[in-house]
NULORO-792245 format. One line per 10 residues: number of its first residue (from 1); for each residue y, x, z of N, C-alpha, C. Coordinates in steps of 0.2 Angstrom, whole numbers, plus 5000, padded with zeros to 4 digits. Example, Ala and Ser with C-alpha at 12.3 -4.5 7.8 and 13.67 -1.06 7.14 Angstrom:
<sites>
1> 4972/5066/5039/4978/5062/5039/4984/5066/5039 ~ 4989/5064/5035/4995/5068/5036/5000/5064/5039 $
</sites>
This chain:
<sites>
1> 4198/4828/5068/4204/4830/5072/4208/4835/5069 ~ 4214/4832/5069/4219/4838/5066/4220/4844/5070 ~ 4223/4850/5064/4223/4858/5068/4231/4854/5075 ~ 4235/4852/5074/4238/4849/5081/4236/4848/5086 ~ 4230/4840/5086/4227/4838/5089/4222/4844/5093 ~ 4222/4848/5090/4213/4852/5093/4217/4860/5095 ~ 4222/4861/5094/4226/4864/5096/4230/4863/5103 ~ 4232/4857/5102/4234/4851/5111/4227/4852/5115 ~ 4222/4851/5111/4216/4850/5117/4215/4853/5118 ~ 4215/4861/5117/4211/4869/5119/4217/4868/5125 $
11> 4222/4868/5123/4230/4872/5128/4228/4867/5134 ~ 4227/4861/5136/4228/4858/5139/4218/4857/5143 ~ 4214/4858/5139/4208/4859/5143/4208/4867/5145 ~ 4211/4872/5145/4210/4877/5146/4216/4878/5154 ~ 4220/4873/5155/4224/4872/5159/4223/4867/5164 ~ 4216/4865/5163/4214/4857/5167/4213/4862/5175 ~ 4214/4867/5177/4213/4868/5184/4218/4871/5189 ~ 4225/4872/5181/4232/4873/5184/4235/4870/5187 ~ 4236/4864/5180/4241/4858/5180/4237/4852/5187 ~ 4243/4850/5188/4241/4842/5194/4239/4837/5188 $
21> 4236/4832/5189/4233/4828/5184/4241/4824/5182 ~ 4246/4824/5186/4252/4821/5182/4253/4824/5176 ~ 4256/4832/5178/4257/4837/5174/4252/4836/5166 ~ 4246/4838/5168/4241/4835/5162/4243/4829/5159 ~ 4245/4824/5159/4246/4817/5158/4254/4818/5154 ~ 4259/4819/5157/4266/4820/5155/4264/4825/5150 ~ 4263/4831/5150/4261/4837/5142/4259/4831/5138 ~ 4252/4829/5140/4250/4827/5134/4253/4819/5131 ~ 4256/4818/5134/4260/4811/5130/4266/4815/5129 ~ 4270/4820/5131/4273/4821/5129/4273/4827/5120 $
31> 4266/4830/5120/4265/4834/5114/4264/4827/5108 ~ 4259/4824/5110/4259/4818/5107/4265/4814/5102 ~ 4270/4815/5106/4276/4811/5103/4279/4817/5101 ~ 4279/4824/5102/4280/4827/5099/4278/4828/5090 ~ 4272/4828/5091/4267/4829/5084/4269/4821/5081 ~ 4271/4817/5083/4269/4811/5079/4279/4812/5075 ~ 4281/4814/5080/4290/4815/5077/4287/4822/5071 ~ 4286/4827/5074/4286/4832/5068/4277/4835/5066 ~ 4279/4830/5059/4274/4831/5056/4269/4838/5054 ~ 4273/4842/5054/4271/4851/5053/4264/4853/5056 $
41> 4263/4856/5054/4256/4860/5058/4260/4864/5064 ~ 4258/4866/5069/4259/4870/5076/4263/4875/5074 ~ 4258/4880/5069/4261/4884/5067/4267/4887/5062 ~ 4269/4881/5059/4276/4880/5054/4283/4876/5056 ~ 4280/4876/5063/4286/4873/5067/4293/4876/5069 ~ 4299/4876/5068/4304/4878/5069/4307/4876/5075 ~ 4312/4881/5077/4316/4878/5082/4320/4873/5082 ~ 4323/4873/5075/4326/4867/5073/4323/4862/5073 ~ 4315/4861/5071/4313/4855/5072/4312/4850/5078 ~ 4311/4858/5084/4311/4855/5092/4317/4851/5094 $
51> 4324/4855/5090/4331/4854/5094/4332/4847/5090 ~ 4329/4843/5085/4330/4839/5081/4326/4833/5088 ~ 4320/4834/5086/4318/4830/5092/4323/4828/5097 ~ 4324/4834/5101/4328/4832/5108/4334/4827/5105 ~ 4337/4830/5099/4340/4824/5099/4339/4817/5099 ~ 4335/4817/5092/4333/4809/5094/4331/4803/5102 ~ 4327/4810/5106/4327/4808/5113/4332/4806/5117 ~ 4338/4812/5115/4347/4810/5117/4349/4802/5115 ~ 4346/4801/5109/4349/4795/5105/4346/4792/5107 ~ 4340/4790/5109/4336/4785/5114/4341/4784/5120 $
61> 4344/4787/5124/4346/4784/5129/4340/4788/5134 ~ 4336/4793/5134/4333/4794/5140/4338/4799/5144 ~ 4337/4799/5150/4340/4805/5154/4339/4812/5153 ~ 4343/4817/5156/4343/4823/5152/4335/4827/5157 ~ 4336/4823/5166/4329/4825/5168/4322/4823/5164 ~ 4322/4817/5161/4316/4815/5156/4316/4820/5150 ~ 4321/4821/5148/4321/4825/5141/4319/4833/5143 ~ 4320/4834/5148/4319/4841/5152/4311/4842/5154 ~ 4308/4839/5154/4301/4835/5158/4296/4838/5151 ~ 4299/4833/5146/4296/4834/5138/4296/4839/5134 $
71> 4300/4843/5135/4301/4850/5132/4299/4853/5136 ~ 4297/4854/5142/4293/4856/5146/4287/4857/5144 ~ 4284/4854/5140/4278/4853/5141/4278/4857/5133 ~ 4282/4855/5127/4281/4860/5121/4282/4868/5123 ~ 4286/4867/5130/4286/4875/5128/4282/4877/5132 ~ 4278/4876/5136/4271/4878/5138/4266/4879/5133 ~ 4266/4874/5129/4262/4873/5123/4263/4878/5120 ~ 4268/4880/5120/4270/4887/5115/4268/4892/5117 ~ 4271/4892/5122/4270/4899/5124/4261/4901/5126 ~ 4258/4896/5127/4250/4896/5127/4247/4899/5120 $
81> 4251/4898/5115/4250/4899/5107/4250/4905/5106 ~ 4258/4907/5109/4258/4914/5108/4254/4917/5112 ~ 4252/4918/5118/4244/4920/5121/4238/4920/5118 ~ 4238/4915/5113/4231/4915/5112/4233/4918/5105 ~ 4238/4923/5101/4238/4927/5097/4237/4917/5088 ~ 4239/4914/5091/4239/4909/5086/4245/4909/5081 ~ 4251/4911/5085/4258/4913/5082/4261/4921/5082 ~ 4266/4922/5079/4268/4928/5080/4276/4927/5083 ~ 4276/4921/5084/4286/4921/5086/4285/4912/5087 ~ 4286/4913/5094/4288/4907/5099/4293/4903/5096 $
91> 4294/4897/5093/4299/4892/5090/4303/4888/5097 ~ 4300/4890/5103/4302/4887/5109/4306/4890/5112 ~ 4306/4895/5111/4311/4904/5116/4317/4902/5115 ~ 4321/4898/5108/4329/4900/5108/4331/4893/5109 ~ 4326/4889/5112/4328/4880/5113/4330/4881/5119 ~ 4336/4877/5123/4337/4876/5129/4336/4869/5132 ~ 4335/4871/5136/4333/4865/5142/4339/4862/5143 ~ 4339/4853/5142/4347/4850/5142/4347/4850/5152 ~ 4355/4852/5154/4356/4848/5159/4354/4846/5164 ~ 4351/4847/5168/4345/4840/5172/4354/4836/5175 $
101> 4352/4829/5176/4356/4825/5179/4359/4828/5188 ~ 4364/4828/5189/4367/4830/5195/4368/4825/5200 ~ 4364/4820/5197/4366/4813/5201/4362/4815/5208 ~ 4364/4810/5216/4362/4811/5219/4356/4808/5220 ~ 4351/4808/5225/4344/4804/5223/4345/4798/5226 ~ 4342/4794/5223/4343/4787/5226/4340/4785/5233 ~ 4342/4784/5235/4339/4781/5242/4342/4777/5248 ~ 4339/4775/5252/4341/4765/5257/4346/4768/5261 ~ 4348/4763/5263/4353/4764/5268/4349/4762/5275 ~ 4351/4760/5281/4346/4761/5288/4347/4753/5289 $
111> 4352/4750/5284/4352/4744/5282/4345/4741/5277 ~ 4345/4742/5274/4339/4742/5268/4333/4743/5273 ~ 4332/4749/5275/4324/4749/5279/4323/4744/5284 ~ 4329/4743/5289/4327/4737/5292/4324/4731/5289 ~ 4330/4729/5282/4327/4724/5279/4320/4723/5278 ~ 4317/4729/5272/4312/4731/5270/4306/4729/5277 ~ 4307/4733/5283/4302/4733/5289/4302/4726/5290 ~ 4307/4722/5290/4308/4714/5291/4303/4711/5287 ~ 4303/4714/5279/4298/4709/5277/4293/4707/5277 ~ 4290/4716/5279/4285/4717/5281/4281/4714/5288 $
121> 4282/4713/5292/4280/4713/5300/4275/4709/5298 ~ 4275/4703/5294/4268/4699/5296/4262/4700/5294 ~ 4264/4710/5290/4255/4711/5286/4255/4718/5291 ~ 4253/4717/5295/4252/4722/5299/4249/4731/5297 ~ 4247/4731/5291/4243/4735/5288/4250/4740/5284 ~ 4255/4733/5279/4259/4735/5276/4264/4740/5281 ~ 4265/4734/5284/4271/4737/5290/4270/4744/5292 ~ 4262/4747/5294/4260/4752/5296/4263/4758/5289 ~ 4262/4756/5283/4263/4759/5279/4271/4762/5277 ~ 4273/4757/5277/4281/4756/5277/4284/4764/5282 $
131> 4283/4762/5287/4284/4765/5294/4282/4773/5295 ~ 4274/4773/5290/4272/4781/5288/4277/4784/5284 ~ 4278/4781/5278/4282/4783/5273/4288/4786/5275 ~ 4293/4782/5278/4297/4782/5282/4298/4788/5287 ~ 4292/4788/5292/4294/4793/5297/4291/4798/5295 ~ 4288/4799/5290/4284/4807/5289/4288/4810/5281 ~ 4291/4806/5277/4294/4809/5270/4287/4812/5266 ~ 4279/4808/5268/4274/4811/5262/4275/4808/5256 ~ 4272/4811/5251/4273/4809/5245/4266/4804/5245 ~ 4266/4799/5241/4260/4791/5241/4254/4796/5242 $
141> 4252/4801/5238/4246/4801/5234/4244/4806/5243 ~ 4249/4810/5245/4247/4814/5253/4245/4809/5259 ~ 4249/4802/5259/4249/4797/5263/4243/4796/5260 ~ 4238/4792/5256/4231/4790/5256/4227/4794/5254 ~ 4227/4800/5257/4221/4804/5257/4221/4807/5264 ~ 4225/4807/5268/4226/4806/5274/4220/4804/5279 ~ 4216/4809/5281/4210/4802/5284/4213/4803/5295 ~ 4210/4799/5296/4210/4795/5304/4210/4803/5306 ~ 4205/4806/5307/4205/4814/5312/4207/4818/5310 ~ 4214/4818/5304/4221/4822/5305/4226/4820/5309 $
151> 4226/4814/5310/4230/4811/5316/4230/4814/5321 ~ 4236/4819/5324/4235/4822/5329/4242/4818/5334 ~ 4237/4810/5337/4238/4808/5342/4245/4810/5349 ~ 4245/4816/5352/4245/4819/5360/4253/4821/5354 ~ 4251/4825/5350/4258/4829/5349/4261/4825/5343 ~ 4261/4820/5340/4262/4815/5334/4264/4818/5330 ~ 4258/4822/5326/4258/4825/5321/4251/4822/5316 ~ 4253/4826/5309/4249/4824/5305/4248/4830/5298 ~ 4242/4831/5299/4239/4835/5296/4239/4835/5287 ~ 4243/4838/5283/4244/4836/5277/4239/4841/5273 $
161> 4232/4839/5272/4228/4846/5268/4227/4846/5263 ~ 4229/4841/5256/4230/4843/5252/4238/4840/5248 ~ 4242/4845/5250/4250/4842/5248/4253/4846/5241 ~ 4255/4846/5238/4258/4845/5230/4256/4854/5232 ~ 4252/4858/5224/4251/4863/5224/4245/4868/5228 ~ 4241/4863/5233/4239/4863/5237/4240/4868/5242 ~ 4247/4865/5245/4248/4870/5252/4249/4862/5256 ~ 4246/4866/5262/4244/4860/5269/4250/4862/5273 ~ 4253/4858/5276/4256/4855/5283/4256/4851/5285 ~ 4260/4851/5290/4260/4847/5295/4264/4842/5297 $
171> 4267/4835/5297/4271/4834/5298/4271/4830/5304 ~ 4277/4825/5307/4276/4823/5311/4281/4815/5312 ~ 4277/4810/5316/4278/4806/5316/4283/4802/5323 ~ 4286/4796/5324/4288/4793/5326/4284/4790/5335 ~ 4287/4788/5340/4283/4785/5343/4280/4779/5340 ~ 4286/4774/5339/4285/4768/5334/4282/4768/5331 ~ 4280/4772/5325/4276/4773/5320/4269/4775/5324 ~ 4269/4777/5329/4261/4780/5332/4261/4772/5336 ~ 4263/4766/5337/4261/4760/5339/4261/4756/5333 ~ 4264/4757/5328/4260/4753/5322/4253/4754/5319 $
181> 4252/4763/5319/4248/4764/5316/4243/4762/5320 ~ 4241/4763/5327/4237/4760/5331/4236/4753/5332 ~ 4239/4748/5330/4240/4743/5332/4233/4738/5324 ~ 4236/4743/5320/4231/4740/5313/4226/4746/5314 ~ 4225/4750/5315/4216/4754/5316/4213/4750/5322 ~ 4218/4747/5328/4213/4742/5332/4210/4735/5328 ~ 4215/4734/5325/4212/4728/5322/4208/4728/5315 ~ 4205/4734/5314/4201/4736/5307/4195/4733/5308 ~ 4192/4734/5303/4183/4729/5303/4178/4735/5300 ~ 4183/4740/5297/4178/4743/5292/4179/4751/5296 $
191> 4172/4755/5293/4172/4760/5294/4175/4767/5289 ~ 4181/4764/5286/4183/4769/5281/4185/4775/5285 ~ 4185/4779/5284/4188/4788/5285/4196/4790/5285 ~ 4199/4783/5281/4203/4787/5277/4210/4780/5284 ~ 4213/4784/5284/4219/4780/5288/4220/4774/5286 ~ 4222/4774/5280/4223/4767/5276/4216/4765/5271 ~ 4214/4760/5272/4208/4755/5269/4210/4749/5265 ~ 4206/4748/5260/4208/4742/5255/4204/4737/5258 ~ 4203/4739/5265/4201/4730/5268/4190/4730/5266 ~ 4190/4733/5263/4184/4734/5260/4178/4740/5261 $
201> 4183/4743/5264/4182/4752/5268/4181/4755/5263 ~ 4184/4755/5257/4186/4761/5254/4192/4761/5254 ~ 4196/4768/5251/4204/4769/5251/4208/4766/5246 ~ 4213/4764/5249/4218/4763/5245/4219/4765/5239 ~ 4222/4762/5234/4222/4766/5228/4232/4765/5226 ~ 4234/4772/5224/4240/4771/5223/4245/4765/5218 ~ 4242/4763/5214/4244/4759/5209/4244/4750/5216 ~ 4238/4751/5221/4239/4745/5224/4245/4746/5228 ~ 4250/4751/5231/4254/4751/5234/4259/4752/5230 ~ 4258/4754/5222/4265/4751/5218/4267/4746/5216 $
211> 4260/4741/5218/4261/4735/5216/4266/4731/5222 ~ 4263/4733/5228/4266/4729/5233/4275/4732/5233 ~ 4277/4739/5232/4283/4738/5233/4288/4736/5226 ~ 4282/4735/5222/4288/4731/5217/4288/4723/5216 ~ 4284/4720/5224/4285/4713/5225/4291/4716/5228 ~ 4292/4720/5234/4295/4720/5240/4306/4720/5235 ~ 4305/4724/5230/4309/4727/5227/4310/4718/5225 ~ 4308/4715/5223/4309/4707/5219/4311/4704/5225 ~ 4308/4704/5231/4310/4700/5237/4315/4701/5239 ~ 4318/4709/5238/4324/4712/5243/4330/4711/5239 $
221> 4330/4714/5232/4334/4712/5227/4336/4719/5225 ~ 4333/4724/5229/4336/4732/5230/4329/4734/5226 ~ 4331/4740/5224/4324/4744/5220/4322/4747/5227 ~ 4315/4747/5225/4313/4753/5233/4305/4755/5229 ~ 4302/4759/5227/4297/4763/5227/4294/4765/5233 ~ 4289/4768/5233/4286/4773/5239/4289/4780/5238 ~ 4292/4782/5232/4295/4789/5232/4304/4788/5235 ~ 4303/4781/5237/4311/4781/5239/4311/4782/5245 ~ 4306/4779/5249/4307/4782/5256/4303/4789/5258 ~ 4300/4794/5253/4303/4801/5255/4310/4802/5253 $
231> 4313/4801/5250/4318/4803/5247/4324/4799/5255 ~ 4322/4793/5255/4326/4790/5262/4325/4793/5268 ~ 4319/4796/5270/4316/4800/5275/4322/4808/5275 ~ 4321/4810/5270/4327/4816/5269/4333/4815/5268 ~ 4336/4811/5268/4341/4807/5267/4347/4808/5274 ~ 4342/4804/5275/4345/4801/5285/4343/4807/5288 ~ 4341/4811/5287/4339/4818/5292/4345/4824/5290 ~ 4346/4821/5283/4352/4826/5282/4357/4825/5284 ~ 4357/4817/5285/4364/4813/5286/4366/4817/5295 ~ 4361/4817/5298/4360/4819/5306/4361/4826/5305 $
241> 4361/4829/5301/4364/4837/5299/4359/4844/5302 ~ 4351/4840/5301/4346/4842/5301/4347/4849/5297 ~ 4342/4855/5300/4345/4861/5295/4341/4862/5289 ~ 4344/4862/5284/4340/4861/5276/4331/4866/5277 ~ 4332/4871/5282/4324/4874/5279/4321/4870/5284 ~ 4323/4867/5288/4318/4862/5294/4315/4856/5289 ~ 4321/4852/5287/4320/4847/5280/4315/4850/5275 ~ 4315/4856/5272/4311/4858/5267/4304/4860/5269 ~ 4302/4861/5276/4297/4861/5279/4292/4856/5279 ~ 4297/4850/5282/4292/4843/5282/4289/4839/5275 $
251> 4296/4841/5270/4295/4837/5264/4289/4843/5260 ~ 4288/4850/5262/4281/4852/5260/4285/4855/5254 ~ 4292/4859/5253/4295/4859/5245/4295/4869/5246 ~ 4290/4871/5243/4290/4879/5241/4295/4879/5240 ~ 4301/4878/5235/4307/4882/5233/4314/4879/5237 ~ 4316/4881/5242/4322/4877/5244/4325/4874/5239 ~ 4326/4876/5233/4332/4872/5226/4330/4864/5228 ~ 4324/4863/5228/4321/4856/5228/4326/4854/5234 ~ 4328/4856/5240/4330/4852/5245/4337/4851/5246 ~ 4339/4856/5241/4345/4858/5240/4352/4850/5241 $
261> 4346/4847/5236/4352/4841/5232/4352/4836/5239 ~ 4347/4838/5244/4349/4833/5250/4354/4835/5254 ~ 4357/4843/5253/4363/4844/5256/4371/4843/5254 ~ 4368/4840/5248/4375/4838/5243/4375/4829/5245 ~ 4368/4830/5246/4369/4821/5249/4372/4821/5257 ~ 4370/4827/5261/4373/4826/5267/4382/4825/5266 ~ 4383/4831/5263/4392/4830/5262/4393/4824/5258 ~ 4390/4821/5254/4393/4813/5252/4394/4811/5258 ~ 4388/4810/5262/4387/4805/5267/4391/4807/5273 ~ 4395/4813/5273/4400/4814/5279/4407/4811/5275 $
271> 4408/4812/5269/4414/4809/5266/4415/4803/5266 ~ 4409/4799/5268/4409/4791/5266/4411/4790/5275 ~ 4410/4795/5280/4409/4792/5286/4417/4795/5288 ~ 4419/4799/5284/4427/4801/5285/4431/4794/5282 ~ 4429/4793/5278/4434/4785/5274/4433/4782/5276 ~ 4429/4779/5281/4428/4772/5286/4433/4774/5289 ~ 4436/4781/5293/4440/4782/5297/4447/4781/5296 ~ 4447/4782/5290/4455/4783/5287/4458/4774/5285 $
</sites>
C-alpha cells in the first residue's frame, strides 16, 4: 500500500464512529479520485494541485454542489494530517469551496403525487409506502428502520429513533396514511418488527425501494426518487405558508439553513399563483 493509500485509511478508520456510512463512502471515493489525479505523495501536495483538480471536475460537467461534496472530503483529509502532526501547513486552507447550485429542489406537483399514488394502488404494500413518504417527509433509510411499536396510533405520530446525526423525533402522519398503513399490517403473513417487510419477514432494503421508484419514474415519465417526496413533503407545506421552524422540526434538519431553500420555494410558489391571476 502506498504512503496515500495508508494515509486515506488511518484518516478514514480513525473517523469510522463520526462519519454516517455515506460520508465514509463519498471521502473515500472521493480521496480516491483525488490521488489517482495527483500523483504526489500527501505530503508534497500543493494548493495548486487541489484548485487544478476542481477544475477538471468543472470541465467534467459536474455540478458546483457535487464538486463541493469532493473537496469536502480532501479538506478533512487535510486537516486530519495537520492533527496528526504529518504536515506543517494545510494545502487545503487557501482552496475555496465553489458555489453550491442555488437552484430550487426539485419536487412533484399535487398533480404528479396523485399520478404516482394512482400507480400504485394495486400493491397495497407500495401504496402504504408511497403515502409514508409523502405524509411524514422521512428520509428512506428513517422510514425502514421504523418498527410497528413506534407507531403512535391514538395521536398519528411516529417515532423517528434514529434520524440523520442521531437525533430522534417525532413526526406525524395523515388520517389516510393511518388507513393505508393499517390496511397492509392487516394483510401481513409475517412476524417482521419493522413497519415494512420484504414479504419474507425481514426488512426492506433501500436499494429494493430504489429500484421500485426508478420503475415508477419509467412509467410516469417524471423522475421521482424517495428523496423527492421529502423534498415534495416540504414543498407543499411551505406552499400552505407553514412556519419554516415548524418545517424544520419535522424534516429533523439541526441547522435551519437546511430549510431555508424551502422558503425561496414557498415565494416561487406564491409568484406562480399571482401569474395565474394576472
Amino acid at each position: 500500500m502506498d504512503r496515500n493509500q495508508e494515509m486515506k485509511t488511518a484518516f478514514l478508520n480513525d473517523h469510522h464512529a463520526r462519519f454516517r456510512s455515506e460520508t465514509h463512502r463519498s471521502y473515500n471515493i472521493s480521496l480516491n479520485q483525488f490521488f489517482t489525479f495527483c500523483t504526489k505523495d500527501f505530503d508534497e501536495i500543493k494548493a495548486r494541485d487541489i484548485r487544478s483538480w476542481l477544475a477538471t471536475l468543472e470541465e467534467k460537467g459536474l455540478k458546483p454542489r457535487t464538486i463541493h461534496t469532493k473537496l469536502s472530503g480532501v479538506k478533512s483529509f487535510y486537516q486530519y494530517c495537520l492533527e496528526e502532526n504529518k504536515l506543517k501547513k494545510n494545502p487545503a486552507s487557501s482552496v475555496h469551496t465553489p458555489k453550491k447550485d442555488d437552484s430550487l429542489p426539485y419536487y412533484l406537483t399535487k398533480r404528479q403525487v396523485a399520478l404516482l399514488q394512482d400507480l400504485t394502488r394495486h400493491n397495497i404494500r407500495d401504496r402504504a409506502i408511497i403515502d409514508t413518504l409523502y405524509a411524514t417527509g422521512v428520509r428512506i433509510s428513517e422510514l425502514l428502520n421504523i418498527k410497528i411499536d413506534e407507531v403512535k396510533w391514538e395521536t398519528r405520530q411516529i417515532w423517528i429513533r434514529e434520524g440523520k446525526g442521531n437525533k430522534e423525533r417525532f413526526v406525524l402522519f395523515t388520517h389516510e396514511c393511518a388507513e393505508r398503513l393499517r390496511a397492509y399490517l392487516n394483510q401481513r403473513k409475517d412476524d417482521c418488527s419493522f413497519l415494512f417487510s420484504n414479504g419474507r419477514g425481514g426488512a426492506l432494503r433501500p436499494v429494493t425501494i430504489e429500484r421500485k421508484f426508478q420503475g415508477y419514474s419509467d412509467s410516469l415519465g417524471f423522475k421521482v426518487k424517495p428523496h423527492t417526496m421529502r423534498h415534495t413533503f416540504a414543498a407543499h407545506l411551505a406552499e400552505k405558508e407553514m412556519p419554516q421552524s415548524y418545517i424544520q422540526e419535522l424534516l429533523g434538519h439541526v441547522n435551519i439553513n437546511s430549510t431555508r431553500m424551502y422558503t425561496r420555494l414557498m415565494e416561487h410558489a406564491r409568484k406562480k399563483q399571482y401569474d395565474q391571476y394576472q
